[in-house]
Each structure stands twice: as C-alpha cells, then as structure tokens.
N, C-alpha and C positions, 0 to 999 in steps of 0.2 A: 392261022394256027392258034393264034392267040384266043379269038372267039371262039376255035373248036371248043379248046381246054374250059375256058368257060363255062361254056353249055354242059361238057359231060358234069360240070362241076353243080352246076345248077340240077342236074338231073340227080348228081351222088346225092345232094342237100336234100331233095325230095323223097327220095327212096330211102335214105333213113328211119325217120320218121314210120315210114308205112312196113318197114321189114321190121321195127319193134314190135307195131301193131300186129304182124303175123306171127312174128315169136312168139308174145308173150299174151295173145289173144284170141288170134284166129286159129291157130293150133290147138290149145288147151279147148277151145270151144268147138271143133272136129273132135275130141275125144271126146267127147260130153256128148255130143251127138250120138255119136257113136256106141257110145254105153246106152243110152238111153234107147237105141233101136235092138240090143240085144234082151235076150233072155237072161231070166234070175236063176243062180244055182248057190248048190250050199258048196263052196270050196273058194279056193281063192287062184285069180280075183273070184268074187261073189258074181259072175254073168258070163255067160256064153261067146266064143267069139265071133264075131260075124261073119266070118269067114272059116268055111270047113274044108280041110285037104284030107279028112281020113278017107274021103271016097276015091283019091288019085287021081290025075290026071288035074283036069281045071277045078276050080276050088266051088265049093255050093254057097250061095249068100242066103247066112239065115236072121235077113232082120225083119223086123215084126214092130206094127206100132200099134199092140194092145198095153203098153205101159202109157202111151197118149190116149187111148180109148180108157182105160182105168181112172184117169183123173178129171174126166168127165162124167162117170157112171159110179162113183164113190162120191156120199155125201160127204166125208171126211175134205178131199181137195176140194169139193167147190166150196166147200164153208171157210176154207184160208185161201181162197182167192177173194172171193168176196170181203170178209171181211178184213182182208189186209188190203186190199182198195179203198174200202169202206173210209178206215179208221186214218191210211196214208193219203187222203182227199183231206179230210174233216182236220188234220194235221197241219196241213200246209195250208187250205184255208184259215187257220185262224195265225200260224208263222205269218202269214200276209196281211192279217190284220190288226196282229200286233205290231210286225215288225216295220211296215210303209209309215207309221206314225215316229217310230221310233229314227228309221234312216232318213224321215224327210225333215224334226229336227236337227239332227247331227247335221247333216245338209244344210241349214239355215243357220245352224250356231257361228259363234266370232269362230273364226281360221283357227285363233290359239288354244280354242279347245278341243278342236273336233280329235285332233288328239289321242287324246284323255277319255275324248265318248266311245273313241271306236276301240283303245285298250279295254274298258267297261265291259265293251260286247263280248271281246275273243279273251277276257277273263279267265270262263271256264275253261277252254282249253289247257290251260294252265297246269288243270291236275285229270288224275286219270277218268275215262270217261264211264271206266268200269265203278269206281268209288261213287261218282257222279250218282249216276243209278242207285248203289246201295246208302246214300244219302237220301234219298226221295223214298225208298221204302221206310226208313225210319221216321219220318215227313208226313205218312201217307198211313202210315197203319193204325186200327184200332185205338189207340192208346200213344201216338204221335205226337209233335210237333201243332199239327192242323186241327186236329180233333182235339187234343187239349186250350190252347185258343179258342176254338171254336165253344167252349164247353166254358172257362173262363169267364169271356165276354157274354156269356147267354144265348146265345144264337140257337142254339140246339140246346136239348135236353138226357142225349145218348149221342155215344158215337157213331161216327157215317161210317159206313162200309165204303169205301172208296181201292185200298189195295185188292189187288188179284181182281180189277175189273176194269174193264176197257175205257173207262175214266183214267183210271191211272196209266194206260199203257199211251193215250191221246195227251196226257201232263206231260213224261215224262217222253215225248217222241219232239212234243214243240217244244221244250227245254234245251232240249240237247242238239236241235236244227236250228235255232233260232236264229243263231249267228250266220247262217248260210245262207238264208233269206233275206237280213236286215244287211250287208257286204254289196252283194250287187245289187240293192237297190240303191245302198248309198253312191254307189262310184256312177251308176246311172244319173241321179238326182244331181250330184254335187257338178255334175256337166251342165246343167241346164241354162240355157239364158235366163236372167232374170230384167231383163229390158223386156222380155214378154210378158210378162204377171204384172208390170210396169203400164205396159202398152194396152191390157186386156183394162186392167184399172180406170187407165186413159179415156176409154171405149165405155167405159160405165159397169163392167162387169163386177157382181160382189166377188169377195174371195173364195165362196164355194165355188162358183160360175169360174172362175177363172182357174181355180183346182180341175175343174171337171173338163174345162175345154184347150187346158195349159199343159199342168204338170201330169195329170191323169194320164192322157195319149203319150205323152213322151220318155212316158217312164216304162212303160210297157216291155221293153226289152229285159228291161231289169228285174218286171216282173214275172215273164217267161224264165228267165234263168234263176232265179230262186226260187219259185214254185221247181222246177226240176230237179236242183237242187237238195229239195226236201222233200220231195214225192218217192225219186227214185231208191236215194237210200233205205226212205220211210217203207217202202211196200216190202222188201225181206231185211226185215229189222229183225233179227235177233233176241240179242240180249235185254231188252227193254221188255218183249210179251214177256219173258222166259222170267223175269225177276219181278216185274209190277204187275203183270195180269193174270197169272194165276191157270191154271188148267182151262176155264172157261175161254181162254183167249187164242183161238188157230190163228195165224198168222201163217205167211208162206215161210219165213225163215226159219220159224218151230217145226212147221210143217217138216223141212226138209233135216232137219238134223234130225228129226226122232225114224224118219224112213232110212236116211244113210247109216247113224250110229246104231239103233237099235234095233231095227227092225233089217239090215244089214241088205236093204234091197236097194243096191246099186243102179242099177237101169231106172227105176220106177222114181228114185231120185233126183237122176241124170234129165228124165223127160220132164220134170218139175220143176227144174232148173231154165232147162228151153223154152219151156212155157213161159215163166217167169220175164225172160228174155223178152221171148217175141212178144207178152204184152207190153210191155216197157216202149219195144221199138217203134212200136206201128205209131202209138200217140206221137214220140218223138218226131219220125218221119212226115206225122202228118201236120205235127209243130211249128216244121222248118219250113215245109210246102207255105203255108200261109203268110211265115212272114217275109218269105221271099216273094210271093204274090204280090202283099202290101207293099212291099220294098219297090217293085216293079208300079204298083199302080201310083205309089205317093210319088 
C-alpha cells in the first residue's frame, strides 16, 4: 500500500510541472496557431473563425496557410527574419567574447571577492531595463556622451552617426544580455578541477595549450547555455530596435508589433510568431541532439 501511495505520489510530482506547461503554454500556443491559420477581417476579433456552423449540420474548416506563404513572398518579413538572426548571432558572439574573459577571472579570483564581481555583473539589473536603454540613446546620439569624448580627445573631427543604426541596436542588445552569458559560464568554470591546468602544466603544456585542451572543452556547457541565453531573447527583441535603431532596423519583434497594433492583422501576426517559434526550436533540438551524443560518446 505503502509503495502504491508513493508511486501515485511520484507520478502527482511529475504531472505538475508538465500541466503548468500546458496551461500556461501549450494552450496559449494552440490559439496562436490557431489564429495564424484563419483569415483577416475588419471586425472583432480581427480574423475568421476556423470553424464555420452557418452551413448546419457538421461544421466547414476554413483554415488556410497563405498568412505562412505571405511571410515568405514579402520582402518586408524576410528582411526581419534575417536580420534579427543577423544582428542576434553577431550579439551573442561578442556576449561570449566579452563575457568568457570576464566569468573566467571571477572564476580564478580569491573566494572573497567573487562576491563583489558577480554583484558587479547583475548591477544593472538593479534599475529598470527600460531607462537602461533610454540611457544609451543619450550615450549614443549625435551630440552625446561618446561623440563628445570622442571629439574631446581628437579622435574624430564630426560626430559618428552611431544612433538609429544597427551599431547601436548590437551595443545596446550585448549590454543588456551580458550578464546572462557571463552567470553560466561562471558557475560552469568556478566547477572546474584545477589539478588539471596543474597536471596539463606538469606535461609541458603553455597556458594557451592548456586553455584550449583544459578549460576550453569543459566549459562548453556553459557556453551552450549562455549563447541561448542571449540569442533567444535577442532574436524578438523589442524595445532595443524600437529606441536605438531607428526605422532602418526590421527586427522580428518590430516586425510583430507594427502588424498586430497597427496594421491590426491578427492571423498574419500569429503565423510570425510560429515562425519565430519553430526557428528558435529546430536549432535548440538540434542542440540537445549533439550534446547528448557527446555525452553518450565521452
């Protein structure tokens, strides 16, 4: 008896978890679906329902996927798919090459600072991340912060055009992730044996060589999960095109606000969002494939 109760207990414990995820996930994402395969109308809601009963009897299903055939055949969506891949790549590459220097001294510092370093990091957090942004347009424009510096010290002889351009949208996307990159890679690192970098020493290896055949492989996890990190949010980012990059900047999250708010096309929205989705997942899935491979080969 005693084991039964257990098991169902084990079973409640598990089923939690995956009935939040259907609540508050896989529901809201069957309507999204859902809209996205109906038709646009001017009334409300704004789209057709997929399901018609005015003919009686069994009901007609009218969905259509020329709202996914539009976001292929409009230069509009491929240019913010692209370049919000483009710009959420080029992002997170450089969060990883700022931020592996930055988590692998915390990692190496005396214990009683680390601290100190990793408040440093999540600093920002601190204040809002909307002000955050409207601090870096003041930073970044014409007659700024950087360009007066820069003008100052000599460097330049006229202001950079840097605001409302995809400079500015790649500044302030690795500002604002940074700390989500430099976290798991520090809790990665700060695991590490160092009787290995020791032993690699032992063996004759320089410190690059022992970087590259040590702590490089080993950190690897750390650096999958903060490149995700900062990709996934980076690729429908918001508020960041919409304030530092200026009209010239499509992005999928611009993309999608100016089709649902203004242009009040619901469905065409909804398929932009799925899309958005299943590019996201396939990489992810195919993320996991690999390092569950390694995991089986190492």
């Amino acid at each position: 008896m005693g084991a039964a109760v257990s098991a169902w207990g084990r079973r409640a414990l598990v089923a939690l978890p995956f009935g939040w995820l259907a609540a508050f996930f896989l529901a809201p994402f069957l309507i999204v679906v859902a809209i996205s395969l109906a038709e646009p109308r001017i009334g409300v809601p704004p789209y057709l329902p997929l399901l018609d009963w005015s003919g009686g009897g069994w009901p007609r299903l009218q969905a259509s996927f020329a709202n996914f055939a539009l976001l292929f055949d409009d230069a509009f969506y491929v240019e913010a798919y692209v370049q919000s891949l483009a710009i959420a790549g080029l992002s997170t590459l450089l969060c990883l090459l700022i931020g592996y220097p930055m988590a692998l001294a915390i990692a190496g510092a005396p214990e009683r600072r680390r601290s100190l370093l990793l408040m440093l990091v999540i600093l920002p957090f601190w204040t809002s991340f909307l002000i955050r942004v409207y601090a870096w347009m003041g930073i970044l424009k014409d007659e700024g912060l950087l360009n007066g510096l820069l003008l100052w010290l000599g460097v330049i002889d006229q202001p950079l055009v840097i605001l409302n351009t995809g400079i500015a949208v790649i500044i302030g996307i690795v500002y604002s992730y940074l700390p989500f990159m430099v976290l798991p890679l520090y809790a990665t690192l700060e695991r590490h044996d160092r009787t290995l970098l020791e032993a690699a020493a032992d063996l004759g290896a320089r410190p690059w060589r022992a970087f590259l055949a040590v702590t490089l492989p080993l950190s690897l996890p750390g650096i999958a999960a903060g490149s995700l990190l900062v990709f996934i949010p980076a690729v429908g980012e918001y508020v960041i095109p919409d304030l530092l990059g200026g009209g010239d900047t499509n992005m999928l999250g611009k993309a999608l606000w100016e089709v649902f708010s203004q242009s009040r096309d619901w469905p065409t929205a909804a398929a932009l969002a799925v899309a958005l989705l299943a590019a996201l997942v396939l990489p992810l899935a195919l993320l996991q494939r690999i390092f569950r491979r390694t995991e089986e080969g190492g």
